[in-house]
C-alpha positions, 0 to 999 in steps of 0.5 A, a space after each residue: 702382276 707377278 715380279 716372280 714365280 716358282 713353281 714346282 711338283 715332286 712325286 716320290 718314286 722307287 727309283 728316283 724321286 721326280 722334280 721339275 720347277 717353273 720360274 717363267 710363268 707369270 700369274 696375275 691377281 686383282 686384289 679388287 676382285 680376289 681373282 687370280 690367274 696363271 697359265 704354265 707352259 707344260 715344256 717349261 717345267 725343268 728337269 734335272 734329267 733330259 729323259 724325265 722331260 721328254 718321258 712327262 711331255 710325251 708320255 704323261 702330258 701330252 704337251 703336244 695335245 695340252 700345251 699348258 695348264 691353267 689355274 683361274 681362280 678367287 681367294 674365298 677371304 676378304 684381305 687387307 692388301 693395304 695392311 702388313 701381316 699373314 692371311 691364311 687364305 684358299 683359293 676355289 677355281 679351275 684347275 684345266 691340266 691335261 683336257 680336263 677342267 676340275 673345280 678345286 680349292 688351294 690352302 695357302 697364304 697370302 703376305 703383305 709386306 711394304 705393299 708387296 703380295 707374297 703368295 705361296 700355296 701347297 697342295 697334291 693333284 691326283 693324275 687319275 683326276 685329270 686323265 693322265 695315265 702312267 705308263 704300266 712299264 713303270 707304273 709302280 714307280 710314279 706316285 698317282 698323287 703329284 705334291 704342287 708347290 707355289 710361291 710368288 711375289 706380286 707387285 703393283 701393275 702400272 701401266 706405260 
């Protein structure tokens, strides 16, 4: 389970770039399988301005209808979670954001260090991919590609 989690998106605008991060979600990961899971709760993704809050959860993702946004996935290479070192690894799943389920595949990196997992992954959605329009009123300004970034360190569950 995750000890810590951090994700973020930016989008490059004309106006003002557009940031929000996520340290609340939790992901959790079978080293057995390669499975991997996290669920992000759409209104908890931070903002530095209130109104690009209020503008992504009622404009852009409907937080209303789609509250949450859903990776389940597997890491595609076999890893030595019992060994140090750095695997580049991707990871296929489902990508369910917005009402619209899409297979895709993250790059990224998984670390094993003193039996701690660092993962971390960097990768761009499309809006158009998952149905979320953006408003013509400012629709030269938002990027139709969102930059997602990962990153989370992973110990060992242990039950009470």
């Amino acid at each position: 389970m995750a000890d810590s989690c951090r994700v973020s998106f930016f989008s490059a605008a004309t106006i003002e770039d557009i940031t929000a991060v996520n340290t609340v979600s939790k992901p959790v990961m079978s080293t057995a399988t390669g499975d991997i899971q996290i669920s992000i709760t759409n209104e908890l993704l931070m903002f530095k301005k209130k109104l690009m809050q209020e503008h992504f959860n009622e404009d852009y993702m409907e937080s209303d209808k789609y509250p949450h946004t859903v990776f389940k996935g597997k890491v595609n290479e076999k890893v030595d979670y019992t060994t140090d070192g750095v695997n580049n690894v991707t990871v296929t799943g489902t990508m369910d954001m917005h009402g619209v389920q899409k297979t895709i595949t993250i790059p990224g990196t998984i670390t094993v260090q003193n039996g701690i997992i660092f993962l971390s992954a960097k990768f761009d959605v499309k809006l158009t991919d998952y149905n979320i329009k953006v408003p013509t009123v400012i629709g030269s300004d938002v990027g139709k590609q969102i930059a997602i970034t990962f990153s989370a360190t992973m110990k060992p569950y242990k039950a009470k």
